[in-house]
N, C-alpha and C positions, 0 to 999 in steps of 0.2 A: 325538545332537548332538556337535558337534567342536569341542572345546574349544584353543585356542594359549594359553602364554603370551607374553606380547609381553616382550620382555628390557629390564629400566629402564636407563633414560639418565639418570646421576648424572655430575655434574662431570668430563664429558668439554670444557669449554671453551674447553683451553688445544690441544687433539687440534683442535676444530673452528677455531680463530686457523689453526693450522697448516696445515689444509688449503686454507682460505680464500685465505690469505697465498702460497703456492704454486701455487694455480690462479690466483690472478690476476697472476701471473708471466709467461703465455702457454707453457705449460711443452711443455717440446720433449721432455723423459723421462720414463720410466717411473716412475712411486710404486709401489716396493715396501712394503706396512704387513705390517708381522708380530708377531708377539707369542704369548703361551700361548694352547694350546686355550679353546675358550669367553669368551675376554677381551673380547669385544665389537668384535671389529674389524670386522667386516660391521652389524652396529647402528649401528656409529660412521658407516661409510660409508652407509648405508643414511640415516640422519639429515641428515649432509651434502648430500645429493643433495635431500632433500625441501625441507630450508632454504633452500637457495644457489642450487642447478641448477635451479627448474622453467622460467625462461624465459628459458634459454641453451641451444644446440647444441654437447653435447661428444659425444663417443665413448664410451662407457664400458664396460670390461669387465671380467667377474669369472671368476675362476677358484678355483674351491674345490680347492685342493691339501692339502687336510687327511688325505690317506692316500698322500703324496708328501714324502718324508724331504729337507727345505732346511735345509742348515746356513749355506748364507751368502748372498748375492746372485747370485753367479756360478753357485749351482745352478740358480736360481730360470730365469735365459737361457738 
């Protein structure tokens, strides 16, 4: 048997205002989210999308660069 843990979602609130508030912007750029290893950025989005997006058509893409050294934005393009 194959066991996950599922990673909790604790007062990430003020993360999901934010993202809310930005997509319903009509937004024309890129969101770059970044933060420490393990911080829950992919949970965060991962949650976003279950909440907000299930009956809307965006694009969305993920790129795991977690063994890709970004120091700033301009690396990330």
């Amino acid at each position: 048997m194959q066991r996950t843990k599922k990673a909790e979602f604790i007062n990430r609130l003020s993360e999901l205002k934010y993202l809310n508030d930005w997509i319903s912007k009509d937004p024309e750029h890129i969101l770059f989210i970044y933060g420490p290893k393990s911080s829950g950025k992919t949970t965060l989005l991962h949650k976003f999308i279950e909440n907000h997006l299930t009956n809307k058509l965006f694009n969305i893409k993920h790129f795991n660069l977690r063994k890709m050294l970004i120091v700033n934005y301009s690396d990330f393009i």
